[in-house]
DRENTIVO-236381 format. One record per residue (C-alpha): chain; x, y, z; residue in three letters. Coordinates in pm, whole numbers, padded with zeros to 5 digits. Last residue first. Layout:
<nodes>
<node><c>A</c><c1>X</c1><c2>Y</c2><c3>Z</c3><r>ALA</r></node>
...
</nodes>
This chain:
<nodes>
<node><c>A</c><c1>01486</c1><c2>-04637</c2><c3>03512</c3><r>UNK</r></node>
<node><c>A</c><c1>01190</c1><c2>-04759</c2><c3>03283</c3><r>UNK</r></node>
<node><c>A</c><c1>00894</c1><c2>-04905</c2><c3>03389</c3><r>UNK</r></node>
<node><c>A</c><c1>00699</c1><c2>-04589</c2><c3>03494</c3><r>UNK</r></node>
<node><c>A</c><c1>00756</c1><c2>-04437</c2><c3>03158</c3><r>UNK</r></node>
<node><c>A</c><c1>00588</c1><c2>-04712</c2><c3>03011</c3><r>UNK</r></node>
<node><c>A</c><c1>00315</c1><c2>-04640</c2><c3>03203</c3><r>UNK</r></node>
<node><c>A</c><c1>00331</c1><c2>-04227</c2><c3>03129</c3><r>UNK</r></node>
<node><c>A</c><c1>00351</c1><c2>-04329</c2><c3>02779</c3><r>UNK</r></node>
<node><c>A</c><c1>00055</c1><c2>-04590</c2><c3>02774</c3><r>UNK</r></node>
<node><c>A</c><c1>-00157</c1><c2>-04343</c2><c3>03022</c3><r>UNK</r></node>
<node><c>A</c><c1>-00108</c1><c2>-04077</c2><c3>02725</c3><r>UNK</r></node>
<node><c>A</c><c1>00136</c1><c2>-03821</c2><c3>02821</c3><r>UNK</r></node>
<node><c>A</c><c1>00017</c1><c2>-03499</c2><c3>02917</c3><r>UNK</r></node>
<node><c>A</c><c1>00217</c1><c2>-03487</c2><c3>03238</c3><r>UNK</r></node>
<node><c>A</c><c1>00118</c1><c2>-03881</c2><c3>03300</c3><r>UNK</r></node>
<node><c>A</c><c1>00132</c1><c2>-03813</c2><c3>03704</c3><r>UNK</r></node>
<node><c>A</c><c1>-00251</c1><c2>-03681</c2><c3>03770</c3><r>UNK</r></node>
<node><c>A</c><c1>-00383</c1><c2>-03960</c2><c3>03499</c3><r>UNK</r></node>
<node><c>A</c><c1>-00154</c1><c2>-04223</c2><c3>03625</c3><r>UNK</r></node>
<node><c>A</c><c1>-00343</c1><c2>-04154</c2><c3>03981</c3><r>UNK</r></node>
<node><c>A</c><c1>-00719</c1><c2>-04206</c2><c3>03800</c3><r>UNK</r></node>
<node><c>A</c><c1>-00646</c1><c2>-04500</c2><c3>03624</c3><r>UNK</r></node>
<node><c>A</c><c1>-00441</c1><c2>-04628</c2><c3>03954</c3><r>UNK</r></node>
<node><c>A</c><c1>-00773</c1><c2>-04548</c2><c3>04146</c3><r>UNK</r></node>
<node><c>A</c><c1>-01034</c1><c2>-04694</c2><c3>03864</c3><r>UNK</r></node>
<node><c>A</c><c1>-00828</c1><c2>-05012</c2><c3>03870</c3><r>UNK</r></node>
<node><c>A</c><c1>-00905</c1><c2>-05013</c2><c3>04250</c3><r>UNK</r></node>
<node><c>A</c><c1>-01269</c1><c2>-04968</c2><c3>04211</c3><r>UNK</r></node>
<node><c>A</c><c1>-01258</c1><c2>-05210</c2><c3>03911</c3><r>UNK</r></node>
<node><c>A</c><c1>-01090</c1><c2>-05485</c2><c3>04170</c3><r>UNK</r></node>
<node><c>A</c><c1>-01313</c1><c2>-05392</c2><c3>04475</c3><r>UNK</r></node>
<node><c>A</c><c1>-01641</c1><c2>-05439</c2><c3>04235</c3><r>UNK</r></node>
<node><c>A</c><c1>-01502</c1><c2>-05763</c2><c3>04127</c3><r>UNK</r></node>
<node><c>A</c><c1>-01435</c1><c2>-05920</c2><c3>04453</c3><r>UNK</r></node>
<node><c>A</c><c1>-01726</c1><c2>-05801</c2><c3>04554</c3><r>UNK</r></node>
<node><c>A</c><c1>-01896</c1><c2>-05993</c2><c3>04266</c3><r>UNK</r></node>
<node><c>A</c><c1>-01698</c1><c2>-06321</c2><c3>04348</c3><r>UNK</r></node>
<node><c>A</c><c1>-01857</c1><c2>-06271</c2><c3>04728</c3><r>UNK</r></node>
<node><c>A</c><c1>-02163</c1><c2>-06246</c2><c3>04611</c3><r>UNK</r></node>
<node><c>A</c><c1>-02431</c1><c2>-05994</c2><c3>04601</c3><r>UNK</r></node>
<node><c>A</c><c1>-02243</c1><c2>-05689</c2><c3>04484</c3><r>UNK</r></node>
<node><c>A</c><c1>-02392</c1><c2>-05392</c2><c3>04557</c3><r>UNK</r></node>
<node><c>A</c><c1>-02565</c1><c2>-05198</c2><c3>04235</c3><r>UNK</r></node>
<node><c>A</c><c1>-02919</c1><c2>-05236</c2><c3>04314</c3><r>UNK</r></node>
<node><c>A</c><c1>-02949</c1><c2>-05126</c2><c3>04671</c3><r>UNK</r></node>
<node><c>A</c><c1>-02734</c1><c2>-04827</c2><c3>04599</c3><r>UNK</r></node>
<node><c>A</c><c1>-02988</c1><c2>-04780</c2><c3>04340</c3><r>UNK</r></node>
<node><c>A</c><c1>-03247</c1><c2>-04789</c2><c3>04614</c3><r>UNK</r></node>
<node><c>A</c><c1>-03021</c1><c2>-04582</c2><c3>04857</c3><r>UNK</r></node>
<node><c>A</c><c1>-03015</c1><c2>-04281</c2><c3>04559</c3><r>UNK</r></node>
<node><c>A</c><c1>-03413</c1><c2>-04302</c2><c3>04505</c3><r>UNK</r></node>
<node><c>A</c><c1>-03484</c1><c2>-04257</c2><c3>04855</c3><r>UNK</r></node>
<node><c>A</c><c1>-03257</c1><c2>-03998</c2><c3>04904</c3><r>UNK</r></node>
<node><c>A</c><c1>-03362</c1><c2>-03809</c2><c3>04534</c3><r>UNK</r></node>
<node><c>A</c><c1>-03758</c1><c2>-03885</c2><c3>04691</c3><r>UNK</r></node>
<node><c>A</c><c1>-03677</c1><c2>-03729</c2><c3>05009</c3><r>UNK</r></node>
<node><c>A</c><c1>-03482</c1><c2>-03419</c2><c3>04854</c3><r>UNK</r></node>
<node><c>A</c><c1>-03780</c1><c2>-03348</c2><c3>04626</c3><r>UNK</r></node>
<node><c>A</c><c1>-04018</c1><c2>-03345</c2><c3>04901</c3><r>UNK</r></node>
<node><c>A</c><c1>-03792</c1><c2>-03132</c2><c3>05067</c3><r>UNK</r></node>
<node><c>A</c><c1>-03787</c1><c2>-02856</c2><c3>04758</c3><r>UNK</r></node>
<node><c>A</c><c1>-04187</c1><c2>-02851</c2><c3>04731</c3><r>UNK</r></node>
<node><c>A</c><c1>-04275</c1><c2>-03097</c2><c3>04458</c3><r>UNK</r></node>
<node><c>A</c><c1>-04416</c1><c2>-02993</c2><c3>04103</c3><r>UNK</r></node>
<node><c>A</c><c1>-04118</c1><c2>-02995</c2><c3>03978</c3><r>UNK</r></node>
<node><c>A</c><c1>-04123</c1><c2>-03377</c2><c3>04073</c3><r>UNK</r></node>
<node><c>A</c><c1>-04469</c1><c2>-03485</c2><c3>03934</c3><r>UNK</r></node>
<node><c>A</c><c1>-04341</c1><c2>-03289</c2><c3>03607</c3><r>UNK</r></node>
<node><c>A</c><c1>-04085</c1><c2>-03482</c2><c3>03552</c3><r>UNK</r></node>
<node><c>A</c><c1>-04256</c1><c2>-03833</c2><c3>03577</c3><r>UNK</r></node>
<node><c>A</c><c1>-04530</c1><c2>-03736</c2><c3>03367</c3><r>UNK</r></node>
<node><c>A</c><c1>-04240</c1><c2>-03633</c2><c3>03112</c3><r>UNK</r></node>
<node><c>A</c><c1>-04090</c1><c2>-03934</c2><c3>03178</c3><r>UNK</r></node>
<node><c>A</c><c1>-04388</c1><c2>-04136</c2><c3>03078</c3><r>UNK</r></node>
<node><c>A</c><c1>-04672</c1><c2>-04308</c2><c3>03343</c3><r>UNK</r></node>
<node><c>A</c><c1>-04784</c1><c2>-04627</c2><c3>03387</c3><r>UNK</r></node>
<node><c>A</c><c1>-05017</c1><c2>-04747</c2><c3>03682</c3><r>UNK</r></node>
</nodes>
């Protein structure tokens, strides 16, 4: 069976308001299924871009309107 988006769409707003928080659970844990790493190399990965997402997101809050190249080179000087 093959069905568009819009078939898709209006399957859902058809839905009572639980049915529609089942299917967004079940459809949030299967891409959660998706996206974990399946190696240890790829978990590796995933913790290194979740970590580079932290500083990104930390030199944001401290850059003061400065662009994260400013507020970095900021960061190296005394």
């Amino acid at each position: 069976m093959s069905a568009s988006l819009e078939e898709v769409k209006a399957i859902i707003v058809a839905l009572e308001f639980d049915d529609q928080a089942r299917l967004l659970e079940f459809l949030l844990l299967r891409l959660a299924m998706t996206t974990m790493p399946s190696t240890p190399v790829e978990a590796d990965a995933a913790a290194a871009w979740q970590e580079f997402r932290r500083v990104g997101e930390r030199l944001a809050a401290m850059s003061n309107g400065q662009s994260v190249t400013q507020a970095v080179s900021g960061m190296r000087r005394p």
